[in-house]
C-alpha positions as CSV (number, residue, x, y, z in Angstrom):
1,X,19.9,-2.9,6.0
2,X,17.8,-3.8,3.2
3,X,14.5,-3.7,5.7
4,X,15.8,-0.6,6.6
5,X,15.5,0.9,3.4
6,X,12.1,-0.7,2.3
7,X,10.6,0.4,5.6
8,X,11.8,4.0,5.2
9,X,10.6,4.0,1.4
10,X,7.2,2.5,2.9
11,X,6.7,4.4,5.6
12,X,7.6,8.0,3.2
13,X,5.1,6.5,0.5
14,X,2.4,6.4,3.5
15,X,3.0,9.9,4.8
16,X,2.9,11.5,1.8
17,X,-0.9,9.6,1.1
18,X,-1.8,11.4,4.2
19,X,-0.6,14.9,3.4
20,X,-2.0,14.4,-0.3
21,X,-5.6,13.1,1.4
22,X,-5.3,16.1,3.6
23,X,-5.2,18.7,1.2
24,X,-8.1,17.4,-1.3
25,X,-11.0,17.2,1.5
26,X,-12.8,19.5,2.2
27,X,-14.4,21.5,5.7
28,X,-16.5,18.2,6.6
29,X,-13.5,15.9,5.8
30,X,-15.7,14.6,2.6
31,X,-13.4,14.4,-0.2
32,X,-14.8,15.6,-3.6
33,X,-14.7,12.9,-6.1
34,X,-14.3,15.3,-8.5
35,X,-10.9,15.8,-7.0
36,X,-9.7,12.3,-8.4
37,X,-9.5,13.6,-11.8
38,X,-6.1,14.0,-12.8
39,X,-5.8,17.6,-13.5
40,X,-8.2,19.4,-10.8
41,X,-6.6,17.0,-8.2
42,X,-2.8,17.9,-8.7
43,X,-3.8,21.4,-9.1
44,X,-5.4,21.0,-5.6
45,X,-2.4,19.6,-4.2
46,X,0.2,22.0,-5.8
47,X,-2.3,24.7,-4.6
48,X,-2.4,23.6,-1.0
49,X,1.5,22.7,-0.8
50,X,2.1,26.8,-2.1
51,X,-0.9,28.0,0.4
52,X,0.9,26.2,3.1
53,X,4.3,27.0,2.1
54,X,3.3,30.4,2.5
55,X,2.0,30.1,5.8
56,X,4.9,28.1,7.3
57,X,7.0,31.2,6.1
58,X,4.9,33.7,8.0
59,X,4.4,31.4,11.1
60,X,1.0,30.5,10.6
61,X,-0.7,27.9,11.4
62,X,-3.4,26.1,8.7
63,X,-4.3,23.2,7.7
64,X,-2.5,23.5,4.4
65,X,0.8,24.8,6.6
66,X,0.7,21.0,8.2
67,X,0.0,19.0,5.2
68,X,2.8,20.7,3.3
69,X,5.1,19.4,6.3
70,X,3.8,16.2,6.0
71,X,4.4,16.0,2.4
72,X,7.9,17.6,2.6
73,X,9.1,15.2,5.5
74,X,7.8,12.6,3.5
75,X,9.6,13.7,0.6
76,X,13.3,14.1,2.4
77,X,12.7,10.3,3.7
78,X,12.5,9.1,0.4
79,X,15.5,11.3,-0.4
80,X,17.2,9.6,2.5
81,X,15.8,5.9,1.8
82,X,16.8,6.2,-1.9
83,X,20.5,7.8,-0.6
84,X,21.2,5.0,1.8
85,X,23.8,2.2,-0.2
86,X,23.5,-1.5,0.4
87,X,26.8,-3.0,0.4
């Protein structure tokens, strides 16, 4: 049960990299390395996850739509890996 529980936690730390490394590149797929500065990068992400809640609420489709999906599932598995007791 324990590997259970440091997989999930893994595996949710992981898939919210890739939604977070989504949102900060750019057209190309270069990411700016201005975008690793603390403030301009979480303003980026917090951007894009409100740009792509917005479109999931519509139904459309975007980049920033997916990324906030990933983020968000990766979110409610570390709800769920956090939630689970060990006895």
């Amino acid at each position: 049960m324990e590997s259970l529980k440091i997989g999930l936690l893994i595996s949710a730390s992981i898939i919210i990299l890739i939604g977070y490394l989504r949102i900060i590149t750019d057209e190309k797929g270069k990411i700016n390395l201005n975008n690793y500065r603390l403030t301009r990068g979480i303003l980026l992400v917090c951007k894009g996850i409100y740009k792509g809640t917005c479109d999931l609420i519509a139904g459309g489709i975007s980049q920033n739509m997916q990324s906030a999906c990933t983020i968000y599932l990766g979110v409610i598995l570390f709800i769920i890996g956090f939630s689970l007791q060990l006895n």
